[in-house]
N, C-alpha and C positions, 0 to 999 in steps of 0.2 A: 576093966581096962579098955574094954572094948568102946565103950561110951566115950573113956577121953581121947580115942582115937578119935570117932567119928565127931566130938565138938572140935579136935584138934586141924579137923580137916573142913568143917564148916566155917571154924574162925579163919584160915588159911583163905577158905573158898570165898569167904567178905572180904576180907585183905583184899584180893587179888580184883576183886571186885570193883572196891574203893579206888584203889590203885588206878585201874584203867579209867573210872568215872573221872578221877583227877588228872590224868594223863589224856583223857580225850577236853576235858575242859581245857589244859593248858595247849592241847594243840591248835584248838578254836581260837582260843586268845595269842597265841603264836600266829594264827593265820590271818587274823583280824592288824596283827601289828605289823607282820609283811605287808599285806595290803596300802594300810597307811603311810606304812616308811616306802611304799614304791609311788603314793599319790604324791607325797614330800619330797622325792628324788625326783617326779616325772616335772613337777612343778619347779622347785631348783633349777633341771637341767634347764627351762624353758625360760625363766630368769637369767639365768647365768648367759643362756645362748643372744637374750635380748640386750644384755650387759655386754656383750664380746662384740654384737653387729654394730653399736651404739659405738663402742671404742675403736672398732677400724674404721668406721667413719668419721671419728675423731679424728683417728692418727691420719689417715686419707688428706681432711681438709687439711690437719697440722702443716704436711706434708705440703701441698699446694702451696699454703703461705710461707713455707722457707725457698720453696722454689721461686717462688713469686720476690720474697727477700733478699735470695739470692742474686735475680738478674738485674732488680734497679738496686742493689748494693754494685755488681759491675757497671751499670750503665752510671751508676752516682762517679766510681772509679776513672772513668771515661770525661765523664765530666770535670773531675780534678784534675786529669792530666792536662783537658782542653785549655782550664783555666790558669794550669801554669803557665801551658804554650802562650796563651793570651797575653798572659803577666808580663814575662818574656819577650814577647814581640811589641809590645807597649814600653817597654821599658826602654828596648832600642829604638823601637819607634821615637821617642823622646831624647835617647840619645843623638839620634840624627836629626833631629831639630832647632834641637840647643847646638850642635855643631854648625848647623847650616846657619842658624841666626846669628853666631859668634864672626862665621867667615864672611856675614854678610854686612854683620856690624864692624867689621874690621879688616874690609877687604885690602890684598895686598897694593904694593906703586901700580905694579902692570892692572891689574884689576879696575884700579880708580880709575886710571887714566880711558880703560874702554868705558865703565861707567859715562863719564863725563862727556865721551862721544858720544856714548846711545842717549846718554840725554840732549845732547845738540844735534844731531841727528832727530831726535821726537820731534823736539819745539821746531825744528825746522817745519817740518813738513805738517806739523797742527798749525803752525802761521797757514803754510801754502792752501789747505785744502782750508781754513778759515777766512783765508781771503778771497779764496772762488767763491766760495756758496755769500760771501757779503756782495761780491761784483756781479753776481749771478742774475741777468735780467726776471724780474718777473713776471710770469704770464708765458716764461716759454720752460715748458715740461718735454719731457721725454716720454711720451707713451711706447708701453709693450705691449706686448697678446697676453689675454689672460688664456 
């Protein structure tokens, strides 16, 4: 009995043997796949981080062009109010026109009658100063100082 103790404790003693051989293999290959799974995280991390700088410089300039969007959309606003006012003030502009040309085309009695003055009054005195400058000797000038 003796004997199947001591193969019993030799077979145990390989066992245990075998065990750790396989247990130290698996730790190497456990330590060889941390290694690689931290070159694949270190490498990720450094992607993702060149992914992240990439996109706030996107959202950055994004950003500038709605600002930028923003104030010639107000100034464009500015501009359509402008051009109401314009529309607006041309509109009356033209109302007082067509008023003025109507009261001019159909001026009232009192009206004609100063008309008719200022017009006989004009030709008056375009006769007068047309008949000096015809009676006007020639050869005699009027010098100033320059």
């Amino acid at each position: 009995m003796n004997i199947y103790l001591i193969a019993s404790a030799i077979i145990a003693a390989l066992a245990i043997v075998v065990i750790a051989i396989v247990a130290i293999v698996a730790a190497k290959n456990v330590k060889e796949t941390m290694a690689s799974v931290q070159t694949t995280v270190t490498r990720v991390e450094t992607k993702v981080n060149t992914v992240a700088d990439k996109a706030n410089g996107l959202l950055d300039r994004t950003n500038g062009i709605a600002d930028d969007a923003e104030k010639k959309l107000q100034a464009f606003d500015e501009f359509t109010k402008t051009a109401n006012n314009l529309e607006r003030s041309t509109q009356h502009l033209d109302e007082s026109f067509q008023k003025v040309a109507f009261e001019v085309s159909n001026p009232s009695e009192k009206q004609q009658k100063v008309m008719n003055q200022a017009s006989a009054v004009t030709e008056t005195i375009a006769r007068i100063v047309y008949g000096f400058k015809k009676n006007k000797p020639k050869g005699h000038t009027i010098h100033t100082k320059k």
